[in-house]
SEKOL-166345 format. One record per atom (N, C-alpha, C): residue number from 1; residue in one letter; chain; atom name; y, x, z. Coordinates in steps of 0.02 Angstrom, whole numbers, plus 50000, padded with zeros to 5 digits. Atoms other than C-alpha are relative to their C-alpha. Layout:
BALUM  nr rest kette atom     Y     X     Z
BALUM NUM    a     A   CA     Y     X     Z
...
***
This chain:
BALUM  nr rest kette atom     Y     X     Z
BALUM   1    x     A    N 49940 50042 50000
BALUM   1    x     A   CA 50000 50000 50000
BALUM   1    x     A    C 50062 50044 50000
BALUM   2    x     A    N 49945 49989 50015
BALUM   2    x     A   CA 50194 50042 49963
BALUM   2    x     A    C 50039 49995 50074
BALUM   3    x     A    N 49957 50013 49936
BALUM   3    x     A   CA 50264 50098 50131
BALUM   3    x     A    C 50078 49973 49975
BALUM   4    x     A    N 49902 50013 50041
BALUM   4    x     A   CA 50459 50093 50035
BALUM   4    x     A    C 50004 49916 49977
BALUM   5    x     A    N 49987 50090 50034
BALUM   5    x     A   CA 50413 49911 49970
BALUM   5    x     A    C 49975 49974 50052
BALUM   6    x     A    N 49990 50044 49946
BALUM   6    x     A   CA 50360 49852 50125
BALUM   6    x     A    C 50067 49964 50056
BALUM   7    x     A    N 49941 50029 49960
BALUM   7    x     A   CA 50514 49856 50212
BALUM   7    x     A    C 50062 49975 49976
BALUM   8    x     A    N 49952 50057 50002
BALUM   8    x     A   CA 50652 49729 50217
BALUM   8    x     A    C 50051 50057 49959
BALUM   9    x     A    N 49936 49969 50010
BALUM   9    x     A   CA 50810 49773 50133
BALUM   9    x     A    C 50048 49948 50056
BALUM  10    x     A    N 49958 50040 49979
BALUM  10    x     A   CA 50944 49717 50253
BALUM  10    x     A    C 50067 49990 49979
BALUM  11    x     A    N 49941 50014 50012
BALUM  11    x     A   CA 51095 49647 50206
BALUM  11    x     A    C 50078 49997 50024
BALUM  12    x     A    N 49949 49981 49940
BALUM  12    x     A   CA 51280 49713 50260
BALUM  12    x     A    C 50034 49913 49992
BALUM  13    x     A    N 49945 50061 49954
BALUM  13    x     A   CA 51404 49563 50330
BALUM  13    x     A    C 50030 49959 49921
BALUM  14    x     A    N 49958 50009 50065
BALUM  14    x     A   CA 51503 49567 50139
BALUM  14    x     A    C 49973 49978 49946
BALUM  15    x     A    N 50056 49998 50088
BALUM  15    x     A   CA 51347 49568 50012
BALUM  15    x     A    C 49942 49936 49990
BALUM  16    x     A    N 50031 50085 50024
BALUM  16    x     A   CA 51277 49395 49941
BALUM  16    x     A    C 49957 50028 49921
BALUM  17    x     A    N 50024 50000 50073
BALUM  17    x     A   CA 51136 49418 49821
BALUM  17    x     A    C 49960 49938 50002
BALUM  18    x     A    N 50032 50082 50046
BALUM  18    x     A   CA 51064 49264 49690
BALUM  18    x     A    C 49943 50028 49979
BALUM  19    x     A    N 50056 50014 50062
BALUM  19    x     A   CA 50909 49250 49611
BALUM  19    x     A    C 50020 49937 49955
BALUM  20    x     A    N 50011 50039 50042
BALUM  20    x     A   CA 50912 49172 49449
BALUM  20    x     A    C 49942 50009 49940
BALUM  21    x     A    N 50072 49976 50046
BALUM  21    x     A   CA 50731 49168 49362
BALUM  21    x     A    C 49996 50069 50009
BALUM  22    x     A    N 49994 49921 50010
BALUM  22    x     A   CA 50721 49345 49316
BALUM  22    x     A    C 50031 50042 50018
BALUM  23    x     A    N 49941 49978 49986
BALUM  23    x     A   CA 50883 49404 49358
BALUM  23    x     A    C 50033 50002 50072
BALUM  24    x     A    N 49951 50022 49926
BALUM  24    x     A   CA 50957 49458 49536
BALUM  24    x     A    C 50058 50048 50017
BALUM  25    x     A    N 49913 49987 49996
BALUM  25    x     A   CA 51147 49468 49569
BALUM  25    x     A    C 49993 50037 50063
BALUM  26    x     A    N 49981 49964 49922
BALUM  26    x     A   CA 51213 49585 49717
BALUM  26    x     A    C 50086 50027 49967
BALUM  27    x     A    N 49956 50012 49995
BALUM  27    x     A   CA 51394 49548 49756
BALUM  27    x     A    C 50015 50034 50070
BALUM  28    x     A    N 49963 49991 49939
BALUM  28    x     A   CA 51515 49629 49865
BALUM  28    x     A    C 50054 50035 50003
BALUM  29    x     A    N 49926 49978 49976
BALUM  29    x     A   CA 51674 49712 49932
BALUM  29    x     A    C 50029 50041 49927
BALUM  30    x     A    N 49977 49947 50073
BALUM  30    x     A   CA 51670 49851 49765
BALUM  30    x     A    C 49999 49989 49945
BALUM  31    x     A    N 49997 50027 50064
BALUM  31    x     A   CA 51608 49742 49635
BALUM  31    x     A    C 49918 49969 50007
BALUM  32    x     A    N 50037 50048 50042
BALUM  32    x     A   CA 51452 49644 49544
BALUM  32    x     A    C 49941 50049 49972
BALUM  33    x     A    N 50065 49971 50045
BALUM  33    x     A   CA 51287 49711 49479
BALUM  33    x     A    C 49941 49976 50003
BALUM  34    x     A    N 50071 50043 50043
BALUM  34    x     A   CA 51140 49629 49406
BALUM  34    x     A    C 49927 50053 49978
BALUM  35    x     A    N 50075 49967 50044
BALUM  35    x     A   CA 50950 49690 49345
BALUM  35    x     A    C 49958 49934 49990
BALUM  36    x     A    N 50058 50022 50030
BALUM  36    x     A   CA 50815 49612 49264
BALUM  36    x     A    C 49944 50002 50043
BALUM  37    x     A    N 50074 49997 49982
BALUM  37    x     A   CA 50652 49585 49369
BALUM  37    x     A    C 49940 50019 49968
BALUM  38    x     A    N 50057 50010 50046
BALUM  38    x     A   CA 50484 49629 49328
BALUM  38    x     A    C 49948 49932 50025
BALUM  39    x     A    N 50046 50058 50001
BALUM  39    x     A   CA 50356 49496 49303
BALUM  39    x     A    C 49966 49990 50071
BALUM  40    x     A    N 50047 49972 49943
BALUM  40    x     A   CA 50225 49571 49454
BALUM  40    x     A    C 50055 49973 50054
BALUM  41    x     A    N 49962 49982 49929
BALUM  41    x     A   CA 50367 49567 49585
BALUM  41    x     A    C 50005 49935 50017
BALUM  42    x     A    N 49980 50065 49993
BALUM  42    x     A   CA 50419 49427 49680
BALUM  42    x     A    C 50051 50012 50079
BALUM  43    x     A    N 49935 49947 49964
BALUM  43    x     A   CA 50578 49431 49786
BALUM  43    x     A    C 50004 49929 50039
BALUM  44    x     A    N 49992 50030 49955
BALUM  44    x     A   CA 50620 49314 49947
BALUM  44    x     A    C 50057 50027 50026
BALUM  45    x     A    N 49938 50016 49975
BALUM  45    x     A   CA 50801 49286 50017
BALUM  45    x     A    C 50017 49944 50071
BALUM  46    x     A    N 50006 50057 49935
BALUM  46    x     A   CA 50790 49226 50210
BALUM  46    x     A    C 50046 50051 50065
BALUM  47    x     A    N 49968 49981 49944
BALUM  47    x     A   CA 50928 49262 50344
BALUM  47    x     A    C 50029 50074 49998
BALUM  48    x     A    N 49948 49938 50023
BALUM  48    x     A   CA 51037 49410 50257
BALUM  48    x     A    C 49918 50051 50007
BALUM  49    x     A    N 50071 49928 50008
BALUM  49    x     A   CA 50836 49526 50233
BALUM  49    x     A    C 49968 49958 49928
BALUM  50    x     A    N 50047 50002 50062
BALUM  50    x     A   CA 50761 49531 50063
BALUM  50    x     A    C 49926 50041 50020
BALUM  51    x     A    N 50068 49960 49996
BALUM  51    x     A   CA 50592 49559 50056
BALUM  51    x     A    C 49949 50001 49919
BALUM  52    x     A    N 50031 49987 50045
BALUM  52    x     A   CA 50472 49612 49920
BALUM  52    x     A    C 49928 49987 49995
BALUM  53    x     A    N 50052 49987 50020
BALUM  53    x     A   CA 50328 49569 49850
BALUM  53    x     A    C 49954 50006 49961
BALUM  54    x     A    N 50032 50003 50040
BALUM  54    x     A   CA 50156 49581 49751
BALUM  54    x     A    C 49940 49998 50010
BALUM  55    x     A    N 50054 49988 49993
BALUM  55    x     A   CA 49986 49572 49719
BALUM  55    x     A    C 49967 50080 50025
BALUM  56    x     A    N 50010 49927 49986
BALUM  56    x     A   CA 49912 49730 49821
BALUM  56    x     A    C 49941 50024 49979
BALUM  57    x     A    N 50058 49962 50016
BALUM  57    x     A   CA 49764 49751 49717
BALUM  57    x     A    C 50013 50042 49955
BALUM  58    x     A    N 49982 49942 50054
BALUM  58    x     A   CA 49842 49846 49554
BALUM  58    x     A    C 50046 50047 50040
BALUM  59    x     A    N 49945 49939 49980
BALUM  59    x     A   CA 49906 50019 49606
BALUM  59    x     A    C 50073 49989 49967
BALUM  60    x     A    N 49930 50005 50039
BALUM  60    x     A   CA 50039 49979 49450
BALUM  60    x     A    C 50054 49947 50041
BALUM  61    x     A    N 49960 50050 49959
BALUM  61    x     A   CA 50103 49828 49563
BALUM  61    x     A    C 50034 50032 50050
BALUM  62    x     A    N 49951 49991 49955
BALUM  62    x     A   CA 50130 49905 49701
BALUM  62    x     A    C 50040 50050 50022
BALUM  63    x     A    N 49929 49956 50022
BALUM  63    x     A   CA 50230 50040 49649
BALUM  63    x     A    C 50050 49968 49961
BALUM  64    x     A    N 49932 50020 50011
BALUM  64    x     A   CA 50337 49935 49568
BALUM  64    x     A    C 50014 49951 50045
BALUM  65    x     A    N 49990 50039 49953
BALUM  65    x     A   CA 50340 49844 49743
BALUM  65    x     A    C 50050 50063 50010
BALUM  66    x     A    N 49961 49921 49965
BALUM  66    x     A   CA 50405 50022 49796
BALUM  66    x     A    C 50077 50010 49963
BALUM  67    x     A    N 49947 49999 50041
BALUM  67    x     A   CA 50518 50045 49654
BALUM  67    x     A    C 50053 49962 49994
BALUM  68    x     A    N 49959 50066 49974
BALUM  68    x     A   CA 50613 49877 49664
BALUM  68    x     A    C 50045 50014 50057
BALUM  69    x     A    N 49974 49963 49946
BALUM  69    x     A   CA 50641 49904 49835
BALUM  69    x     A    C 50052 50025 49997
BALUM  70    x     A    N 49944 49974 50015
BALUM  70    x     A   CA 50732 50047 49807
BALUM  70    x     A    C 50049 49985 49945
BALUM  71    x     A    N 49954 50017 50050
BALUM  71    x     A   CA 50822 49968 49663
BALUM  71    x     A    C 50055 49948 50029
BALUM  72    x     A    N 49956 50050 49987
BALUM  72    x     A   CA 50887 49826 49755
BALUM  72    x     A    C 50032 50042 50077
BALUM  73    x     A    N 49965 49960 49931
BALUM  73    x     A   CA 50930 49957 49917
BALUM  73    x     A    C 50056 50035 49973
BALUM  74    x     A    N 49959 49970 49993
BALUM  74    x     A   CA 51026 50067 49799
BALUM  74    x     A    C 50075 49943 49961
BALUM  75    x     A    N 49928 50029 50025
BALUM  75    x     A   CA 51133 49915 49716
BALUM  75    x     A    C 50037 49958 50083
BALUM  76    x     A    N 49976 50044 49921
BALUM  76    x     A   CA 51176 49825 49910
BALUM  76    x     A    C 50050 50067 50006
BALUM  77    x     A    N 49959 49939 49988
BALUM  77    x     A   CA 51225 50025 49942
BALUM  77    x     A    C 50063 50014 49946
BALUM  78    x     A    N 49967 49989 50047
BALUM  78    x     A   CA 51321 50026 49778
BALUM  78    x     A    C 50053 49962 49997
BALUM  79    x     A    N 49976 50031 49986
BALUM  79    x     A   CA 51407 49884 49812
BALUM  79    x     A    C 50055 49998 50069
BALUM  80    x     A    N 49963 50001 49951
BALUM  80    x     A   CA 51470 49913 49977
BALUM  80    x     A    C 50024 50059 50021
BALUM  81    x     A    N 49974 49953 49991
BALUM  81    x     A   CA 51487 50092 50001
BALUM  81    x     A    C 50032 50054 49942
BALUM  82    x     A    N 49989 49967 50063
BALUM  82    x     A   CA 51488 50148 49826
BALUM  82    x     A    C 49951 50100 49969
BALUM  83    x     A    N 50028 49920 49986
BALUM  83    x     A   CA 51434 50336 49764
BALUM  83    x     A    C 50036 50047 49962
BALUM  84    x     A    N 49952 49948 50001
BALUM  84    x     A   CA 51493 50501 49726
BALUM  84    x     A    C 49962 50045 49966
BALUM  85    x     A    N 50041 49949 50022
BALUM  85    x     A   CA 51432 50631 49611
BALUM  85    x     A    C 50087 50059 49990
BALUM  86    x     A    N 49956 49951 50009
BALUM  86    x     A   CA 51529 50805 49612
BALUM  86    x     A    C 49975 50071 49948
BALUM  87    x     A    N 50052 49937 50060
BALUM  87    x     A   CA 51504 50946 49460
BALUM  87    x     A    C 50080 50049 50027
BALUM  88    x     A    N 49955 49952 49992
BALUM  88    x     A   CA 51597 51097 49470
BALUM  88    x     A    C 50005 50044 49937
BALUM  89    x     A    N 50002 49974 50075
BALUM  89    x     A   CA 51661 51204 49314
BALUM  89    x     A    C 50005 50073 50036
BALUM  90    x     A    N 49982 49938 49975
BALUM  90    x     A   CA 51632 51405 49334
BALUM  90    x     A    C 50013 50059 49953
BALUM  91    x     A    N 49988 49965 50048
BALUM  91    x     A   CA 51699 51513 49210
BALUM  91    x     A    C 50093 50010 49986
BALUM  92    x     A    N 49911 49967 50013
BALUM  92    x     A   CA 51876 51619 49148
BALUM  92    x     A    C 50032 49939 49942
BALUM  93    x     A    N 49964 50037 50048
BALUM  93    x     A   CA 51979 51476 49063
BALUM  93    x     A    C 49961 49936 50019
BALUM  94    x     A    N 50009 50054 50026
BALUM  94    x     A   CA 51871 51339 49101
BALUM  94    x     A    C 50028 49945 50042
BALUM  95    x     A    N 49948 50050 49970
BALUM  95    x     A   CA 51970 51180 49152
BALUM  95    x     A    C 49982 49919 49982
BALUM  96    x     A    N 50027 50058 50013
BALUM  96    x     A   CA 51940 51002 49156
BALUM  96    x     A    C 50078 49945 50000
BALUM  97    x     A    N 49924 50047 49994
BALUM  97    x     A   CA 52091 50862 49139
BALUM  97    x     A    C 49964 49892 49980
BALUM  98    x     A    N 50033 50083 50028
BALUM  98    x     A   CA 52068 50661 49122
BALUM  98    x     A    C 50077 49963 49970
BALUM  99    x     A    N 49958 50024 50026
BALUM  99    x     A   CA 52159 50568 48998
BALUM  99    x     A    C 49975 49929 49994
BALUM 100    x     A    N 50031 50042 49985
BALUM 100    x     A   CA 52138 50378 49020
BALUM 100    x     A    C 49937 49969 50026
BALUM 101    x     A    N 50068 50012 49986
BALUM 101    x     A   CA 51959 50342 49009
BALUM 101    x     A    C 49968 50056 49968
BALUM 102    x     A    N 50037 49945 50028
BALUM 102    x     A   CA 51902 50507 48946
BALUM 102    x     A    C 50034 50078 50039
BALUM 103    x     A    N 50013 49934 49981
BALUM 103    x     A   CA 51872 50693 49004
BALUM 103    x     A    C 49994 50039 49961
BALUM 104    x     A    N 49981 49939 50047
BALUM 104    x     A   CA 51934 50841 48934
BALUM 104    x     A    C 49989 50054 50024
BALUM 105    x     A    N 50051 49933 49952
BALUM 105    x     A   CA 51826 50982 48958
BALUM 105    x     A    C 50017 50070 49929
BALUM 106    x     A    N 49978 49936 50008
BALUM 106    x     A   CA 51895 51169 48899
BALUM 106    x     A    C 49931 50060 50041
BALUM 107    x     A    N 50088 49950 49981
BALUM 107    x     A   CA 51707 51255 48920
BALUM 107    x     A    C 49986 50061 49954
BALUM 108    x     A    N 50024 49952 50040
BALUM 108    x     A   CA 51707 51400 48816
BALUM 108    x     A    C 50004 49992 49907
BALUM 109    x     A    N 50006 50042 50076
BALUM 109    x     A   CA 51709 51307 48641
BALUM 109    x     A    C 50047 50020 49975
BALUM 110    x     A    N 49929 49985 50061
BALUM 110    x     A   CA 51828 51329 48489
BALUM 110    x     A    C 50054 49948 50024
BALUM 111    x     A    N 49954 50074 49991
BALUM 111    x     A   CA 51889 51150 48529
BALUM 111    x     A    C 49995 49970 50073
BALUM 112    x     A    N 50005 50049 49971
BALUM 112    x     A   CA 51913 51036 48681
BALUM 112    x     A    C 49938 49952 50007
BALUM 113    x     A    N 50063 50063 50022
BALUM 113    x     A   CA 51760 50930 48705
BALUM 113    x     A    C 50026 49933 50044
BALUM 114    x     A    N 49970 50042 49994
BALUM 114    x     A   CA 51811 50772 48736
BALUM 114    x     A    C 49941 49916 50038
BALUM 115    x     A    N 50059 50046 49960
BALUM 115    x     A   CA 51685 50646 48857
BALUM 115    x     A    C 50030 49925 50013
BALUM 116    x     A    N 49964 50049 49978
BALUM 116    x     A   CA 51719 50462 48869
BALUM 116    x     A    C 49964 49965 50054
BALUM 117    x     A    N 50011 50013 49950
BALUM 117    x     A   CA 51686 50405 49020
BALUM 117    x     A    C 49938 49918 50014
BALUM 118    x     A    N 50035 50064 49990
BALUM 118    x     A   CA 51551 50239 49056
BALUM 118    x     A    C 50030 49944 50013
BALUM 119    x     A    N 49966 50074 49976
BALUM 119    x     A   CA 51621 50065 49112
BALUM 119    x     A    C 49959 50012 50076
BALUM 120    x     A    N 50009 50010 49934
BALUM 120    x     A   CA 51622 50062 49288
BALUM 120    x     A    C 50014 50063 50033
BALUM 121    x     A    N 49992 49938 49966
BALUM 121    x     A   CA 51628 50251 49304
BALUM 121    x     A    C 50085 50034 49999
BALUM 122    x     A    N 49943 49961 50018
BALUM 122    x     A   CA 51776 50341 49362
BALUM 122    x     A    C 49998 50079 50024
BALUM 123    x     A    N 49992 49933 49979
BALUM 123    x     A   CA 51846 50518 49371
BALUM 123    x     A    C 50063 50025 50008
BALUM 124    x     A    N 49927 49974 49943
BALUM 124    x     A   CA 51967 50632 49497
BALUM 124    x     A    C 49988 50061 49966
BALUM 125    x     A    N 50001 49941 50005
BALUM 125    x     A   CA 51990 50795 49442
BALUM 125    x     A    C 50043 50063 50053
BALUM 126    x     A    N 49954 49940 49934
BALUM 126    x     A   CA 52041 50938 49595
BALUM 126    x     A    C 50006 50058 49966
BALUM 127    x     A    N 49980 49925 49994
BALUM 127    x     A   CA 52103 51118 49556
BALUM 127    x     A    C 49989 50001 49933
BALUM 128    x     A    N 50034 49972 50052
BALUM 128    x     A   CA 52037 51111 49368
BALUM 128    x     A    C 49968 49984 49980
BALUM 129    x     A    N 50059 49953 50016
BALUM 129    x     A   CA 51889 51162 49399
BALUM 129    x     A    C 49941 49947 50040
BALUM 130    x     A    N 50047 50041 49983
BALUM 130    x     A   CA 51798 51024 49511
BALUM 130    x     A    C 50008 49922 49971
BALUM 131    x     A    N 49998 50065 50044
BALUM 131    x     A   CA 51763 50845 49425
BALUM 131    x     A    C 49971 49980 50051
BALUM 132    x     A    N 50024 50049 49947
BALUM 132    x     A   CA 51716 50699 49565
BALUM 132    x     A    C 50010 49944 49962
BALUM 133    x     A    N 50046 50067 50033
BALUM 133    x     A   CA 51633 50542 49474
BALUM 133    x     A    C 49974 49977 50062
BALUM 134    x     A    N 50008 50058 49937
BALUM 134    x     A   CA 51624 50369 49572
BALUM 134    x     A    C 49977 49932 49990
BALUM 135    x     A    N 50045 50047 50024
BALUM 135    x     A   CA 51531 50226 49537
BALUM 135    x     A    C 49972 49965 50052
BALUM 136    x     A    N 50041 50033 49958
BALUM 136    x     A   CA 51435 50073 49603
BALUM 136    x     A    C 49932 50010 49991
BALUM 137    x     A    N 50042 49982 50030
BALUM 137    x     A   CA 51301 50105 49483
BALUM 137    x     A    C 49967 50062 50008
BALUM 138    x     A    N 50014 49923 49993
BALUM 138    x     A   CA 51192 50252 49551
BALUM 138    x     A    C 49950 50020 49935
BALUM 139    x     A    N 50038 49964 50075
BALUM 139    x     A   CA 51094 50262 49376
BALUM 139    x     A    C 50049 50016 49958
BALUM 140    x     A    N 49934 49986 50027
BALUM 140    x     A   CA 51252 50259 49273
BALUM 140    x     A    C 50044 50051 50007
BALUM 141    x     A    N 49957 49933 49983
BALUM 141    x     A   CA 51318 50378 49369
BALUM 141    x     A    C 49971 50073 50019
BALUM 142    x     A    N 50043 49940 50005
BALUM 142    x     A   CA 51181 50498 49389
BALUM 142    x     A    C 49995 50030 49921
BALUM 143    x     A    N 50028 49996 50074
BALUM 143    x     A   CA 51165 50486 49178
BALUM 143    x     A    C 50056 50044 49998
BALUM 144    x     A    N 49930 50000 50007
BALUM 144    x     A   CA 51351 50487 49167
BALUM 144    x     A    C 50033 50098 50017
BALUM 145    x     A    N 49981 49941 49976
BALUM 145    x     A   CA 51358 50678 49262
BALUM 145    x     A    C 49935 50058 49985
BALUM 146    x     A    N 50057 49933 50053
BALUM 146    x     A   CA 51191 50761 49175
BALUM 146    x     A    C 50028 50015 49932
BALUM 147    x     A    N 49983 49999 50048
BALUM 147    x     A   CA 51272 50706 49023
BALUM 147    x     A    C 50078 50051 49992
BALUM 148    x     A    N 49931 49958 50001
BALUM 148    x     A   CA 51445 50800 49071
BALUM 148    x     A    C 49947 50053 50015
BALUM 149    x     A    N 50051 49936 50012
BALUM 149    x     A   CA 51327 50957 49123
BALUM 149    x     A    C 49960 50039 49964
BALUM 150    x     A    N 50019 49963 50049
BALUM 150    x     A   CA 51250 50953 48966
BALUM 150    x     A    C 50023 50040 49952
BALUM 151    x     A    N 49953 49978 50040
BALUM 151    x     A   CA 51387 50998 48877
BALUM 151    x     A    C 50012 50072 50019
BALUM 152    x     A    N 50001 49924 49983
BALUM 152    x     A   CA 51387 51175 48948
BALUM 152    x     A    C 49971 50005 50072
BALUM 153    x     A    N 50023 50024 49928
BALUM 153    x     A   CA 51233 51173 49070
BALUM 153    x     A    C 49997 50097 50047
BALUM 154    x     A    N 49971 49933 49958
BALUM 154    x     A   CA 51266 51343 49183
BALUM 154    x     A    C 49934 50024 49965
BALUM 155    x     A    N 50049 49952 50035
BALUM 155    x     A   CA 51172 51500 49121
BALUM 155    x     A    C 49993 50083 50054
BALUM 156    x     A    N 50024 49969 49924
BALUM 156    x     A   CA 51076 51619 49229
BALUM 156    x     A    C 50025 50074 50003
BALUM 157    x     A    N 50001 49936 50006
BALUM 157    x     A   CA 51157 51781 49186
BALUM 157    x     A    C 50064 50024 50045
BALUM 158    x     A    N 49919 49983 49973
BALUM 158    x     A   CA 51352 51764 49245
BALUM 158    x     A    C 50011 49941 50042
BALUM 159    x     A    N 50003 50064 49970
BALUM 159    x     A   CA 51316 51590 49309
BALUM 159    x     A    C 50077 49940 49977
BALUM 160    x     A    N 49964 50046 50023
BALUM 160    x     A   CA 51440 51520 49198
BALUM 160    x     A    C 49997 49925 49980
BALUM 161    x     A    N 50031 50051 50009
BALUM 161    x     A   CA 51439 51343 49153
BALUM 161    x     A    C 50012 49933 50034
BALUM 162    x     A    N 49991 50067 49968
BALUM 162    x     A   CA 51450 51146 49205
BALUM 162    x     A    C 49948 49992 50061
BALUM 163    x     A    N 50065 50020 49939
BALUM 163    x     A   CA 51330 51128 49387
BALUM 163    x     A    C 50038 49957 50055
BALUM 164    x     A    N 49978 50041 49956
BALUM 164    x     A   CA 51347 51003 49509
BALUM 164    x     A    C 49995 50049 50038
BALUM 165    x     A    N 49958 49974 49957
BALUM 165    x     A   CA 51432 51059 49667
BALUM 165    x     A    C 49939 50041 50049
BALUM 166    x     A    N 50046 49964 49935
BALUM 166    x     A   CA 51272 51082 49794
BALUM 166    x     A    C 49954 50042 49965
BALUM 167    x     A    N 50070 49955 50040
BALUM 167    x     A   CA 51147 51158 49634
BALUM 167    x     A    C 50028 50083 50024
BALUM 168    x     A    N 50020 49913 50007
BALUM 168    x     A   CA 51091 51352 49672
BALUM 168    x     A    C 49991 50011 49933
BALUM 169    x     A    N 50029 49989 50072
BALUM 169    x     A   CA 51084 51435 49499
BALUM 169    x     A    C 49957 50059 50023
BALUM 170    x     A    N 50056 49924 49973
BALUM 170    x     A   CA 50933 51576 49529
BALUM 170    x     A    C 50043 50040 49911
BALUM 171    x     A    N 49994 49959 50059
BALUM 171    x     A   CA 51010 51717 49435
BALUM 171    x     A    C 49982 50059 49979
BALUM 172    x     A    N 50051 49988 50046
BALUM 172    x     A   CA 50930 51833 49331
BALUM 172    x     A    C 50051 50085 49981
BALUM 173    x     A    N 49972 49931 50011
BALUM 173    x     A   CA 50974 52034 49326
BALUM 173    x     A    C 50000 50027 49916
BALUM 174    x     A    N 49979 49977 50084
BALUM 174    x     A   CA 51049 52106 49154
BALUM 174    x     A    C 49957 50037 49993
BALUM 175    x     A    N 50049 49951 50036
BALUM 175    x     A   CA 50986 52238 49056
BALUM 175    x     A    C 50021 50067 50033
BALUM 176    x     A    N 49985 49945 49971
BALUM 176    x     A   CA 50988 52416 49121
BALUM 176    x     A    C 49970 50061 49951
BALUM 177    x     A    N 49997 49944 50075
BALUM 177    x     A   CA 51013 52579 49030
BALUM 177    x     A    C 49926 50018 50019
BALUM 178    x     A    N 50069 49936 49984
BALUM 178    x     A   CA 50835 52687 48996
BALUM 178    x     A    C 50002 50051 50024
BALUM 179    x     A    N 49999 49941 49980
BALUM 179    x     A   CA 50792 52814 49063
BALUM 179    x     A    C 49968 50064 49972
BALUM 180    x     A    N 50035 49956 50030
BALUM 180    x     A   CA 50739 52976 48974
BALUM 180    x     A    C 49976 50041 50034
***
């Protein structure tokens, strides 16, 4: 059995979620977000605790008892506290700037690369050189900051490059003269 899908999600004071057929809403203080159900699951709404469930004889069920779960834990969390992804830029010249809904990234390139930002996602830029992305959506906004990283993903020699703020880069000793 799915210890993670066994337990309740509880619900803060602010956040009202619907079932409709397939579809369940989670409303609150930051905004609105919706998913699609799967078929297997089956979802119960009693006294602000969601609970989850499924048939516990297919292993496939009850990992997506598990999975759910956490799907509907991280939109309640998304909703009310929101989330935070931080990348950091490390290199001579490189600079980051935001122009409406898009990110202007100065990574080494001939040109400007130019990122437009998701719906729902926003971005702060500090000193330059650190980018802080904010979102209700923690998939959106996990995509949203691999996809800025890809664009120049750090490289193990000088450790130049786009890496989120807490990544270690393991780096990797140059070449050294021969010896005769």
């Amino acid at each position: 059995m799915s210890r993670i899908g066994k337990k309740p999600v509880q619900l803060p004071d602010k956040v009202q979620v619907s079932l409709n057929g397939d579809m369940i809403s989670v409303k609150g203080p930051k905004g609105h977000l919706e998913r699609q159900l799967h078929p297997a699951v089956e979802i119960s709404i009693k006294d602000d605790i969601v609970t989850i469930k499924t048939d516990a004889s297919d292993k496939k069920k009850v990992a997506l008892q598990g999975l759910f779960r956490s799907l509907i834990f991280n939109m309640v969390t998304g909703v009310t506290a929101g989330y935070e992804k931080k990348l950091q830029l490390s290199g001579i010249g490189y600079r980051a700037e935001i122009k409406g809904n898009s990110l202007i990234l100065n990574v080494g390139y001939s040109n400007p690369v130019e990122f437009t930002l998701p719906e729902g996602i926003s971005a702060n830029v500090e000193n330059n050189t650190q980018i802080i992305l904010s979102g209700i959506n923690k998939e959106t906004l996990g995509q949203a900051a691999a996809n800025i990283r890809d664009i120049r993903p750090p490289e193990p020699y000088k450790g130049k490059g786009i890496m989120y703020a807490d990544e270690r880069i393991m780096r990797k000793a140059g070449k050294t003269a021969g010896k005769d």
